[in-house]
C-alpha positions, 0 to 999 in steps of 0.5 A: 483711108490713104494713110494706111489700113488697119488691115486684118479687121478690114479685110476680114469685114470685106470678106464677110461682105462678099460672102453674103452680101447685105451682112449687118455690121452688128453681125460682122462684128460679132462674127470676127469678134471686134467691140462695135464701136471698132467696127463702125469705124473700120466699116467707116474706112471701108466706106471712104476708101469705095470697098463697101457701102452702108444702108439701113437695116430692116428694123428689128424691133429690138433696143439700142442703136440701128445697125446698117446693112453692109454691100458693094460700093457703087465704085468699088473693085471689079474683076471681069469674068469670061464662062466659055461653054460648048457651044457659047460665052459670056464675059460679065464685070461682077463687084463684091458680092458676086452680082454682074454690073454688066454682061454680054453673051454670044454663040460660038462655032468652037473656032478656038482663035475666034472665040479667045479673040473675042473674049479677049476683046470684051475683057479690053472692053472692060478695061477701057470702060471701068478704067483701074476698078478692074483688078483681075480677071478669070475664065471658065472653061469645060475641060482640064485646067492646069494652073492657066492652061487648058490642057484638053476640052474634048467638048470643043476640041481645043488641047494646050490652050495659054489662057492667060493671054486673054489678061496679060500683066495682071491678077488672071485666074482659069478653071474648069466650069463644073469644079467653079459652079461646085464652088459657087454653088457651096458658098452662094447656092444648094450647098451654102451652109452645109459641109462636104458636098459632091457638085456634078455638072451635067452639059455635053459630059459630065464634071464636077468637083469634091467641095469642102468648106468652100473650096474644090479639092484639086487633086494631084494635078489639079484635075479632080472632079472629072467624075464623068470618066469614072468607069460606070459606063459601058466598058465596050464603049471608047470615050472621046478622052481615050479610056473605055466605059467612061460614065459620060458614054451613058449620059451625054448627047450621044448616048441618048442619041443611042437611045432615040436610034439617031446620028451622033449629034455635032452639038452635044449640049444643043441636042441634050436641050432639044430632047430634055424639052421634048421629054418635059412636053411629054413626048414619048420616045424622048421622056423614055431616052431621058429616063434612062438616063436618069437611071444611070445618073442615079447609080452613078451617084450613088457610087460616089456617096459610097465612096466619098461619103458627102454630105450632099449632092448638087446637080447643075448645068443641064441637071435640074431639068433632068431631075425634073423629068426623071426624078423617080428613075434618078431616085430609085436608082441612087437608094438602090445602089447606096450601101445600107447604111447610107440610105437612112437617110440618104444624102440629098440630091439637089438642084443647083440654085446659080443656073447658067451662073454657076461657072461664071460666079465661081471664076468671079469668087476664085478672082476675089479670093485673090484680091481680098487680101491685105496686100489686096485691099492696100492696093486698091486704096493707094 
């Protein structure tokens, strides 16, 4: 394996590794079109130089030999993956295939030197402890990212952060969180198999992403996706991005604290959960805040298949708990504000399946992307 690599066919395999993790190699083999005695011996190099291990395959029943299962070697690559959210951050080694080998989360204040420290920290931490397994790193982060600058985080007051100071010298990638679940959750979750898909995620405001075969569209300054300053909300309203009537000023902590005749929160996220469990116990006055919400979620969403005509939507972050508890008001609103001939029948509205990992696991697939090359996969094995 040292010798060199018969690289496209190699590459190709680990791929379809990472993208569904326990593949069998009969499988591989027919999906990159290669003879199976070429692919026993490419998944043989794979083996010996750590990219991929094999395990027996659930019987079929069928004749011929037993095929394998194919997935991450024990002491193949990592890359280490930080999710800063508004209110807390996690750093994870995650292999091949997107499983976390080991993680860690903490709280934060939105000390932005505090919190870069730490993560910065975890990710020498990392290193000390995986030794040259970890081959790159990435960040997740709850606002506008151009290349690996944090251009503005209204959430947590952070503008024209370097993010790449948290993994100097090496392979480094940083997005927003919601376009980074989008993507997880395309290739790995609600949206896995199907085609355009709209992602929206819903924590402090409301971002996304415009996912298509797999991959964000980025727009002109790679801020696509930040669908909660579309205008569909109150046009008397300031948003806290400067512009008027922003989507967000009718979903976010703020507007239900509106709702519920309160003081604007400090913490958006925490007071959105708060009032989302005490709607789901049924409490009145939040279950009524949180329908509202749902209703203007619903037209929100609606306008977006109108205008980018997806196939489906995917509803993450704090989303399926919303879904939850106004699924009839976040419905009747979407087929109301759908145009006629979208709504038979109407594209799905779905609950992301990754969770809190959306963000963090879209980092690791971005990091990935760059590593399962033939230049990549030639680095690792000399």
């Amino acid at each position: 394996m040292r010798t060199g690599l018969r690289t496209s066919a190699q590459t190709a395999i680990t791929r379809a590794v990472h993208d569904h993790p326990g593949v069998t190699r009969a499988e591989v083999a027919a999906q990159i079109g290669i003879p199976s005695g070429f692919a026993a011996e490419t998944v043989a190099r794979l083996v010996a130089g750590r990219l991929v291990c094999e395990q027996p395959a659930p019987a079929t029943g069928r004749r011929g030999r037993p095929t394998t299962s194919l997935h991450a070697h024990p002491d193949g690559p990592l890359v280490a993956v930080a999710a800063i959210t508004q209110d807390s951050w996690q750093v994870a080694a995650v292999e091949l295939g997107g499983t976390k080998v080991t993680a860690t989360q903490h709280p934060h204040q939105r000390d932005q030197s505090l919190v870069l420290d730490a993560v910065a920290a975890e990710f020498r931490q990392l290193g000390g402890r995986f030794g040259t397994r970890v081959r790159a790193a990435a960040v997740a982060v709850p606002g506008t990212v151009a290349g690996s600058e944090l251009v503005h985080a209204p959430g947590l007051g952070w503008h024209g952060v370097s993010l790449s100071a948290l993994w100097p010298g090496g392979t480094f990638v940083a997005g927003n969180d919601a376009s980074l679940a989008g993507v997880a959750e395309s290739r790995h979750g609600a949206a896995a198999g199907a085609g355009t898909t709209v992602y929206l995620h819903l924590e402090a405001g409301l971002g996304g992403a415009l996912v298509e075969a797999g991959h964000a569209v980025q727009g002109a300054a790679g801020a696509a996706g930040e669908f909660g300053h579309m205008p569909f909300g109150d046009p008397s309203r300031r948003c806290r991005c400067g512009a008027r009537g922003c989507w967000n000023t009718s979903i976010d902590g703020r507007a239900v604290a509106r709702l519920l005749h309160q003081r604007a929160p400090a913490d958006d996220m925490g007071y959105f959960r708060r009032v989302l469990a005490s709607a789901r116990a049924g409490e009145p006055a939040p279950l009524s805040a949180i329908r509202s919400v749902g209703s203007s979620v619903g037209r929100g969403v609606a306008g977006l298949v109108n205008g980018l005509d997806p196939h489906l939507v995917v509803v993450g972050g704090l989303g399926p708990d919303l879904l939850h508890v106004a699924a009839a008001e976040v419905s009747a609103a979407y087929r109301d504000g759908l145009m006629a001939f979208r709504a038979a029948p109407a594209p799905p509205v779905l609950p992301a399946r990754l969770g809190t990992d959306g963000p963090l696991l879209g980092a690791a697939d971005e990091a990935f992307a760059q590593l399962l090359t033939d230049e990549g996969l030639q680095a690792w094995v000399s």
